[in-house]
C-alpha positions in Angstrom: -48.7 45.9 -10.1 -47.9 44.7 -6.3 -50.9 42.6 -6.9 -49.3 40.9 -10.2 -46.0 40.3 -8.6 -47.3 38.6 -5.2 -49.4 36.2 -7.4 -46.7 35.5 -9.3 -44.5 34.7 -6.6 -47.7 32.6 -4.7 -47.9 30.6 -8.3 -44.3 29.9 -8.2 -44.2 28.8 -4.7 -47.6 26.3 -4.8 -45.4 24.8 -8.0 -42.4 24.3 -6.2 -44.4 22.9 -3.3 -45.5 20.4 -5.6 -42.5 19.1 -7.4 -40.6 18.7 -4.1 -43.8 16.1 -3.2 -43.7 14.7 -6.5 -39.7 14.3 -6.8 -39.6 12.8 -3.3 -37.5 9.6 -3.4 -38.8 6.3 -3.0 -37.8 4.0 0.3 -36.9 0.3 -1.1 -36.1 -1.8 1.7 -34.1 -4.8 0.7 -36.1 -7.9 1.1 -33.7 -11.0 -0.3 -32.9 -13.0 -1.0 -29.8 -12.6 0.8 -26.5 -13.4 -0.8 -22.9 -13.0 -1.3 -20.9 -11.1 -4.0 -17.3 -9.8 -4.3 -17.3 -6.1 -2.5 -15.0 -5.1 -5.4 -15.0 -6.5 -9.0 -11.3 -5.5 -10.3 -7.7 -4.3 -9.1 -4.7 -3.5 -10.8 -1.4 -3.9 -9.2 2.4 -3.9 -10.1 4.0 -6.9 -9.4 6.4 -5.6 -6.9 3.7 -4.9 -4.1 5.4 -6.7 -1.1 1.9 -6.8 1.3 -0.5 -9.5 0.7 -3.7 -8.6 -1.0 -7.1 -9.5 0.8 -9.3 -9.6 -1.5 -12.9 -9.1 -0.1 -16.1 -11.0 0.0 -19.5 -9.9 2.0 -22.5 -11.4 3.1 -26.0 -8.7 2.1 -28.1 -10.3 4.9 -28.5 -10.4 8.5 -25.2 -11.9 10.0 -25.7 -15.8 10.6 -25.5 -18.1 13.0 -23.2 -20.3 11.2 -20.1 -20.4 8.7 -20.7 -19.2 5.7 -18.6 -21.5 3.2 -17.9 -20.6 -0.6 -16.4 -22.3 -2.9 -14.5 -20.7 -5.9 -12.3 -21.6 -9.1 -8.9 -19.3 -10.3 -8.5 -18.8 -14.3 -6.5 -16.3 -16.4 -2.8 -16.6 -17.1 -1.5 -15.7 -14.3 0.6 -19.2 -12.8 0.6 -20.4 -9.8 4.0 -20.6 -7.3 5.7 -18.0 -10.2 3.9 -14.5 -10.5 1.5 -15.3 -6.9 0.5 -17.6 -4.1 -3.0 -18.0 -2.2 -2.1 -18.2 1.8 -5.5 -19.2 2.7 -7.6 -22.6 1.7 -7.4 -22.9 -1.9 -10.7 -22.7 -4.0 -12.7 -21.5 -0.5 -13.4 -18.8 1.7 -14.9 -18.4 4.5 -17.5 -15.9 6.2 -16.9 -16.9 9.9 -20.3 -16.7 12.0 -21.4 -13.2 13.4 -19.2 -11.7 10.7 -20.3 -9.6 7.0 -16.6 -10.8 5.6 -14.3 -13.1 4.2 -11.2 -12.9 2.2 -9.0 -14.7 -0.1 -5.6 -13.9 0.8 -3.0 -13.2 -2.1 0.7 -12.8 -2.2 2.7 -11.5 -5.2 5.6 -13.1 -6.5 8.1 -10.4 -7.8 10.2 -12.0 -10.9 11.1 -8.7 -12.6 13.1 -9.3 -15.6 12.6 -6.0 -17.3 9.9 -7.3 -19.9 6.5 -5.2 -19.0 3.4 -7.2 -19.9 1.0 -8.1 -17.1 -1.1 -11.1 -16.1 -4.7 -11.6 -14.7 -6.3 -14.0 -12.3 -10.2 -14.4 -12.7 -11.9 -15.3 -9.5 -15.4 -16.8 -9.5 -17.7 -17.7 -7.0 -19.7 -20.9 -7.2 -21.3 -23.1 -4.7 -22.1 -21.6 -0.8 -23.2 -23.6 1.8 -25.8 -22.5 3.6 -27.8 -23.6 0.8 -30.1 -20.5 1.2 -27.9 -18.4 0.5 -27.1 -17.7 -2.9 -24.0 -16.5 -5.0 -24.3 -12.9 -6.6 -26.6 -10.5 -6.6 -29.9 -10.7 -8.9 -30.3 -13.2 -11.9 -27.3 -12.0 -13.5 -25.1 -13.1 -10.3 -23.6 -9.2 -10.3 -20.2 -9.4 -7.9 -19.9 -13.4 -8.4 -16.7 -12.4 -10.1 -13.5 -10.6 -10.0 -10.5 -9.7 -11.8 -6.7 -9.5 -10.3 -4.3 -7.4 -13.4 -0.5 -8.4 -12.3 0.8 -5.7 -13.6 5.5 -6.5 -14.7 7.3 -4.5 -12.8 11.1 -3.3 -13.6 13.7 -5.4 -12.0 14.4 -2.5 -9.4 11.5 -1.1 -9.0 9.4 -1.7 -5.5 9.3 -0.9 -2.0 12.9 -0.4 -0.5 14.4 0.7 3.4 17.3 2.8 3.3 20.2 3.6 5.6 23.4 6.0 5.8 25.6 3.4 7.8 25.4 -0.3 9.7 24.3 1.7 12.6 21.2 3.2 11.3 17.4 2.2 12.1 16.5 1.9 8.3 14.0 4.1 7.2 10.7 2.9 5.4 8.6 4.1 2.5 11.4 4.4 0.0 10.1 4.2 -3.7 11.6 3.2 -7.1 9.3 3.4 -10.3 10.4 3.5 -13.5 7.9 3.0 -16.8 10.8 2.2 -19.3 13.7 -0.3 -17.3 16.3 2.4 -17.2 15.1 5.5 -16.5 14.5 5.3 -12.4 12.9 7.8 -9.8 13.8 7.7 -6.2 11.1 9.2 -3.8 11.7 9.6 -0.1 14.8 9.1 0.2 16.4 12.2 2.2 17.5 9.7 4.8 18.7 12.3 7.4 20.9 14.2 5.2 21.2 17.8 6.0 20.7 19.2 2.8 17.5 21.4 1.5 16.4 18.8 -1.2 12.5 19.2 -0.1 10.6 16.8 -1.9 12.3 16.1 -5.4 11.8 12.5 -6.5 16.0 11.8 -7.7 16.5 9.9 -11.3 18.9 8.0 -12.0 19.6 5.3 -14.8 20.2 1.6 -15.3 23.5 0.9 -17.3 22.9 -2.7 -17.7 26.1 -3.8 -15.9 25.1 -3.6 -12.4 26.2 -0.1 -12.2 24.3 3.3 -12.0 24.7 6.6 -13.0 22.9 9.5 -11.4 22.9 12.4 -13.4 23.0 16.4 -12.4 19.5 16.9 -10.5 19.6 20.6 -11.6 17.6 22.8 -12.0 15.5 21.3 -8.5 19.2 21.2 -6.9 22.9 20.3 -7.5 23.8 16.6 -6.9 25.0 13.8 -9.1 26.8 10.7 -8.5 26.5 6.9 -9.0 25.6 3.7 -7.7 26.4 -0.2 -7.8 23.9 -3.2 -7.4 24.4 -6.2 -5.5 23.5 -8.7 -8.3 22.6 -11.8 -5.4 21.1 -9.9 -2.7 19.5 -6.9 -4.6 20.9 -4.1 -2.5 21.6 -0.5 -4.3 24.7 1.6 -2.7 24.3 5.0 -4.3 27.3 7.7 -3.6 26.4 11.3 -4.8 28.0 14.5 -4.2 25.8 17.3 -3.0 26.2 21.1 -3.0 27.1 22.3 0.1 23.9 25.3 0.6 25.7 26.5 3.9 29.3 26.5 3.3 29.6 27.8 -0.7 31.9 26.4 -3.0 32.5 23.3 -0.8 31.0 20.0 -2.1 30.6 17.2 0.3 30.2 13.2 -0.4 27.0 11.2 0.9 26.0 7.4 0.5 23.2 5.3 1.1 22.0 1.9 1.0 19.0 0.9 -0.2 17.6 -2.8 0.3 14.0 -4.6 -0.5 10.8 -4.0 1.7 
């Protein structure tokens, strides 16, 4: 029987031996021609992004000893000086020599007026000089193209800095989102307020007048209040009355002032 069992396991083993050598994976080295292509294809993005977006091209080749020029057209619906800009040289980009990468540089324009629809730009590559280079990968040009969605925003939502008074250093990475216009969620926004609130995003809502209401938090904690918007320069002042945790039964009043990244 000991027999039986160690030729199975011999049998099993010479198999295994075998289908590791046969399942082996093949080395392709890339041979050219070399080319350029778009490193990505397609981005979606809300309107209200306030950083420019680079939006990378790469040489597959050795690095060269030259420029690397390409030229490129913009379609889709997306217009021109009202939902972006392009801050670099229009219709070309530029792999600069000893380099793998270029970008076309775009910057959002954010006209929120409440209607959510989006826009797209299409950006194609065409001509390249060196001439021995070519555009895309393969027959099919893979990467010579790509696709920018301009996702509407809601009029306040975005990137904001916040303070509690004139004299404070503002702090960054406050967040307003909102999928409906006037239903709003606050994130980050415990601006050195001494009060357990942890990391609850706070709603509030839109009444369509330039005012807000902020309605109770509970159960995540005990605060309401409300808020006004300056209609020219977009600031929010929101006033909301907190729960006092550490003295109980007293209630104690907090504002803050939110204005655009």
């Amino acid at each position: 029987m000991r027999r039986f069992y160690s030729f199975i396991l011999k049998f099993f083993g010479l198999a295994l031996f075998t289908l590791s050598i046969g399942c082996e994976t093949e080395r392709i080295l890339f041979e050219g021609p070399d080319f350029v292509r778009f490193t990505d294809v397609v981005l979606t993005t809300k309107e209200s992004v306030s950083d420019p977006i680079k939006i990378e091209v790469h040489l597959v080749g050795p690095v060269r000893s030259e420029d690397v020029t390409i030229n490129y057209t913009v379609t889709g619906n997306a217009r021109l000086g009202i939902d972006y800009l392009i801050l670099n040289d229009a219709n070309k980009v530029t792999i600069k020599k000893g380099q793998y990468f270029g970008y076309i540089t775009v910057q959002l324009i954010n006209n929120a007026n409440n209607i959510l629809r989006s826009q797209n730009l299409v950006f194609t590559l065409l001509t390249i000089t060196p001439s021995s280079l070519q555009v895309g990968q393969g027959p099919s040009q893979i990467g010579d193209e790509f696709t920018l969605t301009i996702q509407d925003d809601c009029i306040l939502s975005g990137p904001y800095k916040g303070t509690k008074s004139v004299f404070d250093i503002p702090t960054e990475g406050i967040q307003i989102t909102s999928s409906d216009c006037e239903n709003y969620l606050l994130s980050n926004w415990n601006i050195n307020i001494d009060y357990p609130l942890y990391d609850y995003e706070l709603g509030f809502i839109d009444n369509g007048d330039n005012t807000l209401t902020i309605p109770s938090q509970e159960p995540n904690f005990k605060l309401s209040g409300k808020g006004i918007i300056d209609p020219t320069t977009g600031k929010i002042t929101l006033t909301f009355t907190l729960f006092d945790y550490y003295s109980e039964g007293e209630n104690r009043e907090v504002t803050i002032m939110l204005t655009r990244d």
